[in-house]
Structures are given as structure tokens and as C-alpha cells.
N, CA, C and O atoms as CSV, one atom per row, in Angstrom:
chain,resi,resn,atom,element,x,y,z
A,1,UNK,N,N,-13.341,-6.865,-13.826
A,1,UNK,CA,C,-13.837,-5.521,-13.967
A,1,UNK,C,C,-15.229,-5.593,-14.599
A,1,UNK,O,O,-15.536,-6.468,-15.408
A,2,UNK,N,N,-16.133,-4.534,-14.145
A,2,UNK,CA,C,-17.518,-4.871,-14.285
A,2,UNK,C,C,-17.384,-4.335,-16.146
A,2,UNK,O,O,-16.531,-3.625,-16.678
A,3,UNK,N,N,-18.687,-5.073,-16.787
A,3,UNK,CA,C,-18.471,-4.449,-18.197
A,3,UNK,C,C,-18.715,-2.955,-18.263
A,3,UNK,O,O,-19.415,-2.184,-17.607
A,4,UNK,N,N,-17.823,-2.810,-19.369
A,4,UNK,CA,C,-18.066,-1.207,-19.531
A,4,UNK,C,C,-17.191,0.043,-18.773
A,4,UNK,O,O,-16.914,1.203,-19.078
A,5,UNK,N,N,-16.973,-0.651,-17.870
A,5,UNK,CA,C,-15.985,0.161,-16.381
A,5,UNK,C,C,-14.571,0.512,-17.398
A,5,UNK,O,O,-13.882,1.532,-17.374
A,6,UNK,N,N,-14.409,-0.773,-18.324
A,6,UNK,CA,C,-13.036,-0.176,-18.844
A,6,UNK,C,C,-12.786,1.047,-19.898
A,6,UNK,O,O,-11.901,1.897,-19.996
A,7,UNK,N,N,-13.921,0.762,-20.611
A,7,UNK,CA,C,-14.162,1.698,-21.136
A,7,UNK,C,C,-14.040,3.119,-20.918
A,7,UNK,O,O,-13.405,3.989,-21.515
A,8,UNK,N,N,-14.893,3.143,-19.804
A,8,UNK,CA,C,-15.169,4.791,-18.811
A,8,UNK,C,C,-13.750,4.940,-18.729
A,8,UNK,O,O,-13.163,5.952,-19.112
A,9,UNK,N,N,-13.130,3.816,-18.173
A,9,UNK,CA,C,-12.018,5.010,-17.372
A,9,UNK,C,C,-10.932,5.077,-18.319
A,9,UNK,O,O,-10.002,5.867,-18.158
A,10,UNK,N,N,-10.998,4.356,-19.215
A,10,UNK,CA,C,-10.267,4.997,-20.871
A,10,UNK,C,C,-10.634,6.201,-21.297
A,10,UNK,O,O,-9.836,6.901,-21.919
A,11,UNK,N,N,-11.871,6.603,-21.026
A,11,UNK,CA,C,-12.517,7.699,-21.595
A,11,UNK,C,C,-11.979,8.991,-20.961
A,11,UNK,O,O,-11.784,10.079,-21.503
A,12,UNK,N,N,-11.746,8.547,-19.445
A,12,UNK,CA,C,-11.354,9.215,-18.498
A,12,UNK,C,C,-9.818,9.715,-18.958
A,12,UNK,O,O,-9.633,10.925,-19.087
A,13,UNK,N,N,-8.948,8.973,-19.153
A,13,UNK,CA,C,-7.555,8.982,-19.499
A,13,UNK,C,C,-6.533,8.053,-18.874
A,13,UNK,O,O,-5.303,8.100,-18.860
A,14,UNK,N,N,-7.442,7.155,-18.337
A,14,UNK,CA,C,-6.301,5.398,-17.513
A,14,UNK,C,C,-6.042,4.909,-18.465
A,14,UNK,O,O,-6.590,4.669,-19.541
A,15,UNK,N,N,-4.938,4.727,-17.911
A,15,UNK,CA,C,-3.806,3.712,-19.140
A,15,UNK,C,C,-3.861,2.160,-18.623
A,15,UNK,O,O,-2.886,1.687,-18.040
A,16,UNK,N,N,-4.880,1.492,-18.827
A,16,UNK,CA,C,-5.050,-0.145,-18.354
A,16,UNK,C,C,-3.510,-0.668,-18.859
A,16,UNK,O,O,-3.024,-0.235,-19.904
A,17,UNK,N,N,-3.061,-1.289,-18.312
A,17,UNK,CA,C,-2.254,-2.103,-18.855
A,17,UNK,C,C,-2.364,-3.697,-18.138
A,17,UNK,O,O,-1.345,-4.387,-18.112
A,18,UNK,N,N,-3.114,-4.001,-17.808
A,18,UNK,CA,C,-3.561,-5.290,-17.440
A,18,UNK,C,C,-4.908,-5.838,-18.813
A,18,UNK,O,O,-6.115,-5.874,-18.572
A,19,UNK,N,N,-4.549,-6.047,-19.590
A,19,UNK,CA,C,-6.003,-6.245,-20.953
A,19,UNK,C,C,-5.760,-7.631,-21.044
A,19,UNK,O,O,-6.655,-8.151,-21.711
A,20,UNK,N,N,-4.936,-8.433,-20.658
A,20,UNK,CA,C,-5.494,-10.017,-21.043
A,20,UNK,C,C,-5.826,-10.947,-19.660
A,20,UNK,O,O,-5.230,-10.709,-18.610
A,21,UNK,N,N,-6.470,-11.636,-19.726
A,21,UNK,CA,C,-6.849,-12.488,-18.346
A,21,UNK,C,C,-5.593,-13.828,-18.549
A,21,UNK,O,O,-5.639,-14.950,-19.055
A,22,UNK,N,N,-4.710,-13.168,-17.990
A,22,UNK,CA,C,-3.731,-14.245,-17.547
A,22,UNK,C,C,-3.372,-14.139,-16.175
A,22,UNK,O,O,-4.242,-14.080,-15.307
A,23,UNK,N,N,-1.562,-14.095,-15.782
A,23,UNK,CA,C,-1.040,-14.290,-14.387
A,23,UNK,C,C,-0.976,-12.927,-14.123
A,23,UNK,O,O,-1.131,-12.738,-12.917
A,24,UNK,N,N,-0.793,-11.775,-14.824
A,24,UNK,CA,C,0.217,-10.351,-14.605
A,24,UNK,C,C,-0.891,-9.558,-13.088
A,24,UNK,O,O,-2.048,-9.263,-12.788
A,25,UNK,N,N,0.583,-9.549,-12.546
A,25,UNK,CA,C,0.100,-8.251,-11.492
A,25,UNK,C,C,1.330,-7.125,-11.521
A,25,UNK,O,O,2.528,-7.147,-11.801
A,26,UNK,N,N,0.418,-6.186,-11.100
A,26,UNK,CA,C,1.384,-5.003,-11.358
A,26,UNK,C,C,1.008,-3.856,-9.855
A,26,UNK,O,O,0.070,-3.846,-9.057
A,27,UNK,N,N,2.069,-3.114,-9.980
A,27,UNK,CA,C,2.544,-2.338,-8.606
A,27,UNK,C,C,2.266,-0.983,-9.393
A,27,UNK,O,O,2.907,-0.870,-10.438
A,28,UNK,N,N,1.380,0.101,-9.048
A,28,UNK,CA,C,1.629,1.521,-9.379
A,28,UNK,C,C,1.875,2.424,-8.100
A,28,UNK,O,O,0.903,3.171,-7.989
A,29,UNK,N,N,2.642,2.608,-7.262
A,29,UNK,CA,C,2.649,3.467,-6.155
A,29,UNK,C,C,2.072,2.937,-5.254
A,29,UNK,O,O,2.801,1.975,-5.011
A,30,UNK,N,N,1.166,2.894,-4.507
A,30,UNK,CA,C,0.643,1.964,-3.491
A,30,UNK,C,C,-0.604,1.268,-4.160
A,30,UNK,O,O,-0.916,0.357,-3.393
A,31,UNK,N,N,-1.237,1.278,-4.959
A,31,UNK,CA,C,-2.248,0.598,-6.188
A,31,UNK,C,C,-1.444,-1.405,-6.802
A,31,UNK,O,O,-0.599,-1.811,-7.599
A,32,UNK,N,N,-2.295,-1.936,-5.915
A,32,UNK,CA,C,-1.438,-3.369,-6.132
A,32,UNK,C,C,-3.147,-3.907,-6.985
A,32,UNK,O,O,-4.286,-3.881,-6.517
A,33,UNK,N,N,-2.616,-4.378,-8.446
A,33,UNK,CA,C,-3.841,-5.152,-9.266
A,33,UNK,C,C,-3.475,-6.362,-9.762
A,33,UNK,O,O,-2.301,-6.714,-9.869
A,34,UNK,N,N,-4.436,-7.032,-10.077
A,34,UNK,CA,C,-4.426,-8.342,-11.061
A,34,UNK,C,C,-5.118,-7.890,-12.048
A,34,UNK,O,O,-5.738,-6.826,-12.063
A,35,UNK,N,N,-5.007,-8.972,-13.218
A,35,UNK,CA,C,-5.391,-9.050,-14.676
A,35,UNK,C,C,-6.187,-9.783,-14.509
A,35,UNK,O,O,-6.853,-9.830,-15.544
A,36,UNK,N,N,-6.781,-10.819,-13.374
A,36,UNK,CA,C,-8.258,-11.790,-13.546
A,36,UNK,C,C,-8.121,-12.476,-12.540
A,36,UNK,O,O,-7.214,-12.394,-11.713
A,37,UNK,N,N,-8.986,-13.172,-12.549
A,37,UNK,CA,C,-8.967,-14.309,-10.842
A,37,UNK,C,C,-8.145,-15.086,-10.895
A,37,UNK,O,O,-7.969,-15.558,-9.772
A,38,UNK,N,N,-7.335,-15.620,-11.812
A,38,UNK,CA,C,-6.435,-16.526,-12.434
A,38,UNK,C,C,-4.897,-15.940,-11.036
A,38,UNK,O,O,-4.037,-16.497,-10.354
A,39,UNK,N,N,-5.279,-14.859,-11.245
A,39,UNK,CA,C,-3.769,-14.314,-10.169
A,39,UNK,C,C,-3.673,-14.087,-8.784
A,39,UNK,O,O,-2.694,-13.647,-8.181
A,40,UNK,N,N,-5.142,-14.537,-8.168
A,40,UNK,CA,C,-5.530,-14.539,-7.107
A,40,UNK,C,C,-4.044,-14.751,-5.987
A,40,UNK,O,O,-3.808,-13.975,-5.061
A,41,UNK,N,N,-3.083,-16.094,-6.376
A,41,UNK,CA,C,-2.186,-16.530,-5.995
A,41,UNK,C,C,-0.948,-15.353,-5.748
A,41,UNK,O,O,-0.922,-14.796,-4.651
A,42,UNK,N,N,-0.241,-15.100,-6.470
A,42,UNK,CA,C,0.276,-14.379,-7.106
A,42,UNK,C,C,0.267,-12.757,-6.641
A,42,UNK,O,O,1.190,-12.101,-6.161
A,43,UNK,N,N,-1.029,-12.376,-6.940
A,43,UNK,CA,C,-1.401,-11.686,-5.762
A,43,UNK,C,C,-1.399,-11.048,-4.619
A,43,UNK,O,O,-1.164,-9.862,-4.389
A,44,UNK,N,N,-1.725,-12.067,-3.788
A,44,UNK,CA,C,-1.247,-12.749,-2.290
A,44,UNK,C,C,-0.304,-11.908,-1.811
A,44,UNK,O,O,-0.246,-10.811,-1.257
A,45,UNK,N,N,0.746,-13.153,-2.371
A,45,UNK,CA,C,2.137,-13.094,-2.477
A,45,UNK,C,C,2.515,-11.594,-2.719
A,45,UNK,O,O,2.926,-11.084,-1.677
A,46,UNK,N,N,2.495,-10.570,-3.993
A,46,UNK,CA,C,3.135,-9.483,-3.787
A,46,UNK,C,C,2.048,-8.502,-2.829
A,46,UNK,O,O,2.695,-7.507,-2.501
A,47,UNK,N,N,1.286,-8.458,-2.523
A,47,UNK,CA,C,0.458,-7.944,-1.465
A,47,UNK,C,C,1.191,-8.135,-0.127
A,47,UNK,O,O,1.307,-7.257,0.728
A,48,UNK,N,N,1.745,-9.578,-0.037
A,48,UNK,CA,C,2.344,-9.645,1.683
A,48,UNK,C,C,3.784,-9.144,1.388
A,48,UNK,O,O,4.351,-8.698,2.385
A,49,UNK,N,N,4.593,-9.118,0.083
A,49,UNK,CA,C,5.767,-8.457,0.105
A,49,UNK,C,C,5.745,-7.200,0.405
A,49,UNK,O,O,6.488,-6.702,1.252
A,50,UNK,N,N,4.733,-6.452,-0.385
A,50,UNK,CA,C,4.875,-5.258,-0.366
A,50,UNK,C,C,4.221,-4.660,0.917
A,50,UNK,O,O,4.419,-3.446,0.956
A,51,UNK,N,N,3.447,-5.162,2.061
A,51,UNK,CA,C,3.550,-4.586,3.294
A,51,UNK,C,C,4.561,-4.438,4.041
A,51,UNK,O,O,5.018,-3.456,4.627
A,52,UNK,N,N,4.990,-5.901,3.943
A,52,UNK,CA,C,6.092,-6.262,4.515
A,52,UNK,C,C,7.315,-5.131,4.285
A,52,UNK,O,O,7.852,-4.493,5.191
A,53,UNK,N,N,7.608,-5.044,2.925
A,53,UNK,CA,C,8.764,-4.218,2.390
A,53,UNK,C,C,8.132,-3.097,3.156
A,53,UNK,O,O,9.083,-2.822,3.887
A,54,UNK,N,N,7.110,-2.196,3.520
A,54,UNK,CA,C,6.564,-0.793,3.935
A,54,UNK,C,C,7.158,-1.110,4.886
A,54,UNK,O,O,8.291,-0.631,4.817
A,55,UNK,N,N,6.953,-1.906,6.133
A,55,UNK,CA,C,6.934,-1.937,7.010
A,55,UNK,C,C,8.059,-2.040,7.966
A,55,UNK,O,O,8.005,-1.856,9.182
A,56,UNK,N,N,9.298,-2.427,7.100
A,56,UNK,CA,C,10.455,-2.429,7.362
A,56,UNK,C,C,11.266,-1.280,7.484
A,56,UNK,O,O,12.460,-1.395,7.760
């Protein structure tokens, strides 16, 4: 996330819950994120589940 961006959208009223650069990815409704490049993998992976799961 670019600097400062987190900020704003705190300011805004987003509830980050991704704040440390480790593995965590998380699912909000159709909104699929990582916590850093570190999860690139990981990622992937629930990105092709979760089409997959739509699509079924």
C-alpha cells in the first residue's frame, strides 16, 4: 500500500485488518487481499478457490 493511503482510508472509516507484512489473506464479500508480497502464493491459491467456488 502506497504511504499514507492507510492512513486516508482510516480517516475515511476502513477497518484495515491486514497491519503486519506477513502470510494473512483475507476474504470480505467479493474483496480478496494480502498483507504484503510475502502472500503472493497464498493468494493465488484462494483467488482460484474462490472463482472456482462462484462458479460452481
Amino acid at each position: 500500500m502506497p504511504y499514507g493511503l492507510s492512513e486516508k482510508l482510516k480517516s475515511l472509516g476502513v477497518n484495515l485488518i491486514n497491519i503486519k507484512m506477513d502470510k494473512t489473506v483475507c476474504v470480505d464479500r467479493k474483496l480478496i487481499t494480502g498483507s504484503s508480497p510475502l502472500v503472493s502464493n497464498e493468494l493465488g491459491k484462494l483467488a482460484a478457490y474462490t472463482l472456482l467456488k462462484e462458479l460452481n
